[in-house]
DOFIDO-949798 format. One record per atom (N, C-alpha, C): residue number from 1; residue in three letters; atom name; z, y, x. Coordinates in steps of 0.001 Angstrom, whole numbers, plus 524288, in hexadecimal, padded with zeros to 5 digits. Layout:
NODE   num   residuo   atomo       z       y       x
NODE   NUM       ALA      CA       Z       Y       X
...
END
This chain:
NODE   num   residuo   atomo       z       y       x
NODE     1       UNK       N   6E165   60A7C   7D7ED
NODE     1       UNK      CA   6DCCF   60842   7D592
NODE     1       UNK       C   6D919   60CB6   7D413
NODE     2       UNK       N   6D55A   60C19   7D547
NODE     2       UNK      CA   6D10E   60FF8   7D4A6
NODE     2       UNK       C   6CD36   60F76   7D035
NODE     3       UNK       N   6CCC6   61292   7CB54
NODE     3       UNK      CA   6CC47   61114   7C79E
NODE     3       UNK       C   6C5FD   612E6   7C70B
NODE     4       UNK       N   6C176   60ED3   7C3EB
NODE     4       UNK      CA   6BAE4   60F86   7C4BA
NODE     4       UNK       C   6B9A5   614A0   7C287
NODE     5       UNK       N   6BCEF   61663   7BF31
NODE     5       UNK      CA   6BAFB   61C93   7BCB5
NODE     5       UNK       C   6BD94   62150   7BE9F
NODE     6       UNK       N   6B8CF   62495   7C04A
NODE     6       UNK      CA   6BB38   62939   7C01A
NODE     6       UNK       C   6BE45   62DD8   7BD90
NODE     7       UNK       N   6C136   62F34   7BEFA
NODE     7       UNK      CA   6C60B   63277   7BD13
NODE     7       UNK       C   6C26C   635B0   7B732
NODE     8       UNK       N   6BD77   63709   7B77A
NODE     8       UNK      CA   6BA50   63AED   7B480
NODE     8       UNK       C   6BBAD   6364F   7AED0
NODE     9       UNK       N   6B81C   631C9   7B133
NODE     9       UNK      CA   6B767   62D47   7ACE0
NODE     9       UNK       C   6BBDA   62BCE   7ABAD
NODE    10       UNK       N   6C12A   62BC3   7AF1F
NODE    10       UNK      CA   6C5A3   62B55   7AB40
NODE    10       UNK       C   6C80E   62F71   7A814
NODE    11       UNK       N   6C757   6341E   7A934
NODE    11       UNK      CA   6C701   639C2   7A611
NODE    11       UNK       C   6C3FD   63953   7A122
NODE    12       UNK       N   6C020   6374C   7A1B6
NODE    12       UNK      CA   6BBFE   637DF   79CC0
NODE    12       UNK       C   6BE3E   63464   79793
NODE    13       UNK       N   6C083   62E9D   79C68
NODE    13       UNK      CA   6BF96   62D1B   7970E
NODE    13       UNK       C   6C6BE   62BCA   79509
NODE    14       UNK       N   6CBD6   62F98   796E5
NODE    14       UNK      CA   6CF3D   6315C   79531
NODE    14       UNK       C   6CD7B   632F1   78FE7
NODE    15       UNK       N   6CABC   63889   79153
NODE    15       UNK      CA   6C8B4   63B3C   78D26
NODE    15       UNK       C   6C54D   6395F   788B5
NODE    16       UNK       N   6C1EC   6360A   78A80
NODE    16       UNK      CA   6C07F   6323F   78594
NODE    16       UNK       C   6C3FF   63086   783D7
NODE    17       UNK       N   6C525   62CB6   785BD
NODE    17       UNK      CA   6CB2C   629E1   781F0
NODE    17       UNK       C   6CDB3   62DD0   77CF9
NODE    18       UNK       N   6D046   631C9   78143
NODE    18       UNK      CA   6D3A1   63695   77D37
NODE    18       UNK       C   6CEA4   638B9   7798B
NODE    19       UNK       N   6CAE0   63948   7798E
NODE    19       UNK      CA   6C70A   63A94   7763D
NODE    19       UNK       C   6C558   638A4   7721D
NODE    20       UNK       N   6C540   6312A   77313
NODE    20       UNK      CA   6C4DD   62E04   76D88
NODE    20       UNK       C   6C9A2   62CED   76B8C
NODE    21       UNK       N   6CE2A   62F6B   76E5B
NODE    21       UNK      CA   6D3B6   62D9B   76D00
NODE    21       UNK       C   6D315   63120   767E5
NODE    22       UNK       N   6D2A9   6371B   76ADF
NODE    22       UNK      CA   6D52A   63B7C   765CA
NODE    22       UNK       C   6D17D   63C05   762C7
NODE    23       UNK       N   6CB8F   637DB   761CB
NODE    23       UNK      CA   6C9AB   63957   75E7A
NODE    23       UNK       C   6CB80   635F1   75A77
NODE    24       UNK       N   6CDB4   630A9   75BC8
NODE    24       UNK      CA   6CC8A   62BE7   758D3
NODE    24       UNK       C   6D3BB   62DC8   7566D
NODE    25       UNK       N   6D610   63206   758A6
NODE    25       UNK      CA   6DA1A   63342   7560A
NODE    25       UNK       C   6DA4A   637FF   751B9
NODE    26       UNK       N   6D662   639B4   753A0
NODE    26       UNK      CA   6D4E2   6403B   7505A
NODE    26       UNK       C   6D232   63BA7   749F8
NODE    27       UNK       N   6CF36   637B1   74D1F
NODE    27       UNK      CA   6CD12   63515   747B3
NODE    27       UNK       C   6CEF7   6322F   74402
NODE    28       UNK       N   6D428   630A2   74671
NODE    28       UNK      CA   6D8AF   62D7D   7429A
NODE    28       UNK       C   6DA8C   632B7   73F14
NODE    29       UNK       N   6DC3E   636FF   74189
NODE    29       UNK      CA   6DEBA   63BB7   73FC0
NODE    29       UNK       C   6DAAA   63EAE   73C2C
NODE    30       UNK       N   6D55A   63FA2   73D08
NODE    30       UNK      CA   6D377   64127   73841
NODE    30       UNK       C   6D266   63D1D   7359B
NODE    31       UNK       N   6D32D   6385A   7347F
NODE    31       UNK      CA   6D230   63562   73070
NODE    31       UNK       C   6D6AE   63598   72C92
NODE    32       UNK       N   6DAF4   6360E   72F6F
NODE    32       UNK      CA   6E00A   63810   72AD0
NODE    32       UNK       C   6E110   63C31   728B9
NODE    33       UNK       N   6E00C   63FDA   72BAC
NODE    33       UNK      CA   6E10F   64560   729DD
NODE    33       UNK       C   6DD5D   648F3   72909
NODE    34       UNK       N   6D8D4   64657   728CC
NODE    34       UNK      CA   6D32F   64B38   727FC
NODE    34       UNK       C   6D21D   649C7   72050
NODE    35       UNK       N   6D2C0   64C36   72058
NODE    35       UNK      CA   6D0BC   64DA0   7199B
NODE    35       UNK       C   6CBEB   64DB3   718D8
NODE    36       UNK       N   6C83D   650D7   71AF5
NODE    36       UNK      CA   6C140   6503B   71AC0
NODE    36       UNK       C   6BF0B   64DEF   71DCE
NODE    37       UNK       N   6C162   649F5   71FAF
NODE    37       UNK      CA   6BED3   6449F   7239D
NODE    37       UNK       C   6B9BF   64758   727DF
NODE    38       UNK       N   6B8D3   64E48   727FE
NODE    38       UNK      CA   6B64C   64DF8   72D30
NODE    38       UNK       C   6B827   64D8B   73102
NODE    39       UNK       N   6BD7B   64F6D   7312D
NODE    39       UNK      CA   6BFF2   64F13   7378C
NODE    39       UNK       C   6BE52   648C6   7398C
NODE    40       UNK       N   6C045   64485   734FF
NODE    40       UNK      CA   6BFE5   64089   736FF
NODE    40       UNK       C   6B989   63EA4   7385A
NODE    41       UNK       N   6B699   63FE1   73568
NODE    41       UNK      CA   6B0B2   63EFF   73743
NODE    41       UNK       C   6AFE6   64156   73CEC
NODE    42       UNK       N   6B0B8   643BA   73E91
NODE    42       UNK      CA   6B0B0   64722   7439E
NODE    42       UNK       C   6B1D2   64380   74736
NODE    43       UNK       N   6B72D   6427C   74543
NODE    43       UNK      CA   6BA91   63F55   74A8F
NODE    43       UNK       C   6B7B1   63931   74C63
NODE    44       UNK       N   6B634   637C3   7461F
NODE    44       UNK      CA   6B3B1   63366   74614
NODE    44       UNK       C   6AE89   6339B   7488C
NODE    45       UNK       N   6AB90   637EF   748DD
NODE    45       UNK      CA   6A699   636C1   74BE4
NODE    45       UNK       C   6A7AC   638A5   750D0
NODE    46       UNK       N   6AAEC   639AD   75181
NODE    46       UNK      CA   6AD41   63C70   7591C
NODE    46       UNK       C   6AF9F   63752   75942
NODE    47       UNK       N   6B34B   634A0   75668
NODE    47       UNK      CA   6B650   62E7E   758FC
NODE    47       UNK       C   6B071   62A07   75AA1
NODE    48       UNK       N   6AD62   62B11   757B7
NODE    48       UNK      CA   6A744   62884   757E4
NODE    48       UNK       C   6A22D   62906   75CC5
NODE    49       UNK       N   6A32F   6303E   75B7C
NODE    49       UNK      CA   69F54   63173   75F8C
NODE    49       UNK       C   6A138   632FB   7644B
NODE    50       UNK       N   6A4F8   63465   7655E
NODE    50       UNK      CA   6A612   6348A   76A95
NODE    50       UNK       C   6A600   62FD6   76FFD
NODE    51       UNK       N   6A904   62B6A   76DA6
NODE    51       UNK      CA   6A87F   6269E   76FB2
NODE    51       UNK       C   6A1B0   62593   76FD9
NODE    52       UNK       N   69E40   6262B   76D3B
NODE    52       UNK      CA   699AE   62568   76DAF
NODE    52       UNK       C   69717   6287B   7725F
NODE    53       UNK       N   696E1   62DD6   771B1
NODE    53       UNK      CA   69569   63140   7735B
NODE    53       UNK       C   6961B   6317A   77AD0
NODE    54       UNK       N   69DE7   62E6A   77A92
NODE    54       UNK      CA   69D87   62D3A   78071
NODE    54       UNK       C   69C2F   628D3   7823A
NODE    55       UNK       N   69AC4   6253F   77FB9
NODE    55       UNK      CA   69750   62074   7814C
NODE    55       UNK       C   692B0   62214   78344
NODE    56       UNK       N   6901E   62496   78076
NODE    56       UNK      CA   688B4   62883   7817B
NODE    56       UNK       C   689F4   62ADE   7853A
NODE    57       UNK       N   68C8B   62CD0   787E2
NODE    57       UNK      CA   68ED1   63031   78B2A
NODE    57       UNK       C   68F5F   62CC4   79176
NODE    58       UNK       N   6938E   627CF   79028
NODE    58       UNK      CA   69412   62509   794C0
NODE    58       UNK       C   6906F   621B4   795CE
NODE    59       UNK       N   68CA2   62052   79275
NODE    59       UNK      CA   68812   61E6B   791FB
NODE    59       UNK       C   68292   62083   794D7
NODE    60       UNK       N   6830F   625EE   79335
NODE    60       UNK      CA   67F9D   62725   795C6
NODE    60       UNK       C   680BF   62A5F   79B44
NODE    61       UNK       N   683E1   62B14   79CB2
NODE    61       UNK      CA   68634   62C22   7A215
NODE    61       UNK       C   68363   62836   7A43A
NODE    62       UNK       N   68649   62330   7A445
NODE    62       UNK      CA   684D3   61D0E   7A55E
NODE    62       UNK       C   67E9A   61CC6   7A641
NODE    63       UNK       N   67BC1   61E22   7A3E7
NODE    63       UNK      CA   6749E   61E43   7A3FC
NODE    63       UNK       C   674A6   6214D   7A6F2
NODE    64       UNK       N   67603   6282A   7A776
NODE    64       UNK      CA   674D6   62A58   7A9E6
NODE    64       UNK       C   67694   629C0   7AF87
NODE    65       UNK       N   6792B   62750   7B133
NODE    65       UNK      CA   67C61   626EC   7B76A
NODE    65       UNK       C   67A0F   621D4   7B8AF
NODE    66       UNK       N   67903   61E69   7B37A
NODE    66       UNK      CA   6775E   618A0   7B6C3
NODE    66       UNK       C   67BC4   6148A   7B854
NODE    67       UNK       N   67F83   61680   7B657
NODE    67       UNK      CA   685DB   612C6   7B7A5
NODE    67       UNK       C   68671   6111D   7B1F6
NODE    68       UNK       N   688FC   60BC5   7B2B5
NODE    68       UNK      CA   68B4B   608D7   7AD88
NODE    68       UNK       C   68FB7   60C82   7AB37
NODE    69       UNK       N   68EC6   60B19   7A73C
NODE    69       UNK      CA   69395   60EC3   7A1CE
NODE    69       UNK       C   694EF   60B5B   7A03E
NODE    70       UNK       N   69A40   60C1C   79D22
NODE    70       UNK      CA   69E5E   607DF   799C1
NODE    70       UNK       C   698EC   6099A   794D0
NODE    71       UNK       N   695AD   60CE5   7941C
NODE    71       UNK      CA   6929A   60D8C   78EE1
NODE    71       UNK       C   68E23   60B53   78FF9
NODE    72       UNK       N   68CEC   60938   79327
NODE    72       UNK      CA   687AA   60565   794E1
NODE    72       UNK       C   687A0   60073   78F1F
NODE    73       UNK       N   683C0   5FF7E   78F01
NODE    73       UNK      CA   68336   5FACB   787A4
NODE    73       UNK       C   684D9   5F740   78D57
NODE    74       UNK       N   68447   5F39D   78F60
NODE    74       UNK      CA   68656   5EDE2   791B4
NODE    74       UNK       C   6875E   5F0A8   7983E
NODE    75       UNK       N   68B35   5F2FE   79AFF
NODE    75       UNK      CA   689FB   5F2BA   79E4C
NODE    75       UNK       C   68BD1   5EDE9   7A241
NODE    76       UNK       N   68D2D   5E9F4   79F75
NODE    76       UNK      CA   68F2E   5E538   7A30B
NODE    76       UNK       C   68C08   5E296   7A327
NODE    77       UNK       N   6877B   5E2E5   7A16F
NODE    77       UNK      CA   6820B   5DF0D   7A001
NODE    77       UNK       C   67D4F   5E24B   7A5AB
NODE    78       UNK       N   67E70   5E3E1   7A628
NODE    78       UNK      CA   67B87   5E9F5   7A9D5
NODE    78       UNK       C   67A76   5E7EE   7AD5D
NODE    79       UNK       N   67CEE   5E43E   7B074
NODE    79       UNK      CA   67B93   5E03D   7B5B7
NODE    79       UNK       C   67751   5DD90   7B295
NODE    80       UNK       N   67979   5D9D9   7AED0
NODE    80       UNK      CA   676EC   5D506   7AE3F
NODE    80       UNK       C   6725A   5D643   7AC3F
NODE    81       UNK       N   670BF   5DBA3   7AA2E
NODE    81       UNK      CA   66AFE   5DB7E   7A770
NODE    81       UNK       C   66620   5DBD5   7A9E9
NODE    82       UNK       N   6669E   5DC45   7AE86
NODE    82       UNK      CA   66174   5DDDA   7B1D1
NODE    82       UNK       C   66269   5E1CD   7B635
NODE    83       UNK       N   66820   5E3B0   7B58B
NODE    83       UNK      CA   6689F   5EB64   7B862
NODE    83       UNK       C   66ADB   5E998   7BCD3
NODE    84       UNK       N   66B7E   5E570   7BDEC
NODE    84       UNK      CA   66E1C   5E427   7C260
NODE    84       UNK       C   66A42   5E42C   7C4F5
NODE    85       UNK       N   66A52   5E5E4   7CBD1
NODE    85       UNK      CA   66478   5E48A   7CEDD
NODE    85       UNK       C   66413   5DF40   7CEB5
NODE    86       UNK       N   65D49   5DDFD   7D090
NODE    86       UNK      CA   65B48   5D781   7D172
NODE    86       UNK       C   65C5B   5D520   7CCBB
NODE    87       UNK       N   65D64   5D639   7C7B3
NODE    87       UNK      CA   65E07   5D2C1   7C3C0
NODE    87       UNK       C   6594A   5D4F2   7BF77
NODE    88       UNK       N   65684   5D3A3   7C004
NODE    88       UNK      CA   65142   5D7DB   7BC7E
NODE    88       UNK       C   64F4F   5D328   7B94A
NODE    89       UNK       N   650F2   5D373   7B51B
NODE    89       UNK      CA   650F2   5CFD9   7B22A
NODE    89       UNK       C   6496D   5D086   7AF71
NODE    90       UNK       N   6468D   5D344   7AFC8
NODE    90       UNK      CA   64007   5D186   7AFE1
NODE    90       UNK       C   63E86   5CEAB   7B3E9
NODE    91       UNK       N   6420B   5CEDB   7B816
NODE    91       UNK      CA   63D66   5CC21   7BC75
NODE    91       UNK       C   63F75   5C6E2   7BAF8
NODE    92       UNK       N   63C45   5C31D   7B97B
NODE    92       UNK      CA   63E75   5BC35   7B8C0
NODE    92       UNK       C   63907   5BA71   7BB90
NODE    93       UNK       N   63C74   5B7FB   7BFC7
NODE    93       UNK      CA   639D5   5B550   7C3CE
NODE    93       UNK       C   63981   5AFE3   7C4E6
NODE    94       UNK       N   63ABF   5ACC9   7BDD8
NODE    94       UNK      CA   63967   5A7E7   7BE93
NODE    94       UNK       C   63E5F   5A613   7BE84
NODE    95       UNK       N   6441D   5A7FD   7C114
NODE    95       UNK      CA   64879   5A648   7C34F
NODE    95       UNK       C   64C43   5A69F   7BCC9
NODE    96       UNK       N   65185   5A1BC   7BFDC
NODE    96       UNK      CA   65520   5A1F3   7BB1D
NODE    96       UNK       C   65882   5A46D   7BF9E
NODE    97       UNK       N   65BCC   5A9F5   7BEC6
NODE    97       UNK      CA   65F05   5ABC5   7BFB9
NODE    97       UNK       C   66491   5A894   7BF5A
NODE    98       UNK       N   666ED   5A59B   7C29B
NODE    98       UNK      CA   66B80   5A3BA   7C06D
NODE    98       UNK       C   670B5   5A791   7C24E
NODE    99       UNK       N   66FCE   5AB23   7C5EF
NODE    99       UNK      CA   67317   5AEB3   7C7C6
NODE    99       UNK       C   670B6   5B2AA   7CB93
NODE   100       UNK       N   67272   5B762   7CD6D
NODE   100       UNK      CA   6705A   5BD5B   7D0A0
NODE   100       UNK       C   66C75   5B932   7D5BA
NODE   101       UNK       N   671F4   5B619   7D894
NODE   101       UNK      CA   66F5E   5B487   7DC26
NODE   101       UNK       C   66CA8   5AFD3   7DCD7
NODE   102       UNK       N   66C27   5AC24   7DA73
NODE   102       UNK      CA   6697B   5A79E   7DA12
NODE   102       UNK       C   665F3   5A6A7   7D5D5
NODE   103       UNK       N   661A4   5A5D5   7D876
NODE   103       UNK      CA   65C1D   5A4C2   7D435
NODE   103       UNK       C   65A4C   59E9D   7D51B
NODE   104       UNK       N   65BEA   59E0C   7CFCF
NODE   104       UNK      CA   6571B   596F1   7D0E5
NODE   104       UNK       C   65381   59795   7CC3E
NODE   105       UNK       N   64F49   59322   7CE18
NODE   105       UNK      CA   64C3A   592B9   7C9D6
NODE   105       UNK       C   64B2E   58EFE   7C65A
END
C-alpha cells in the first residue's frame, strides 16, 4: 500500500509529535518541581506557541504553493464556494441551479 505522504512529511511530523510530547511532559514536570514557577511559564508558552507557530507555518506554505493544507479555515467547503471552475457564483443568469449539470428555469 502506498501511503499519500511523503517520507519528509512523515519525518516532520514524527518530530512534531515527540516535540509536543516532551514539552507537554517537561510542563507537567515543572509544575511539580519548579519552585519559582519560571521554568513552568516557559514550558507553558512553548506547549502554546509552538503548536501555533506550526499551524502559521503549514498555512502559509499552503498560500504560498497554492495546494490545500490540513491549516486551510474550511478546506472542504473550497469546491462548493465558487473555486471550483464554471461555478461563479456573480454570474446569475436568471436560472435555478438544481445541480452542475442540469439547469431549469
Amino acid at each position: 500500500m502506498e501511503s499519500r505522504y511523503s517520507k519528509k512529511q512523515r519525518i516532520a511530523a514524527i518530530i512534531g509529535l515527540a516535540l509536543t510530547f516532551a514539552l507537554l511532559i517537561g510542563l507537567v514536570l515543572s509544575a511539580l518541581f519548579d519552585q519559582g514557577g519560571r521554568l513552568f511559564q516557559a514550558f507553558l508558552f512553548a506547549s502554546i506557541g509552538v503548536p501555533i507557530l506550526c499551524w502559521i507555518y503549514i498555512w502559509l506554505y499552503g498560500r504560498m504553493t497554492g495546494k490545500k493544507t490540513i491549516a486551510d479555515f474550511k478546506p472542504e467547503d473550497a469546491d462548493q464556494t465558487g473555486d471550483a471552475p464554471g461555478n461563479d457564483p456573480s454570474s446569475d443568469d436568471g436560472l435555478i441551479t438544481i445541480s452542475k449539470k442540469h439547469k431549469h428555469q
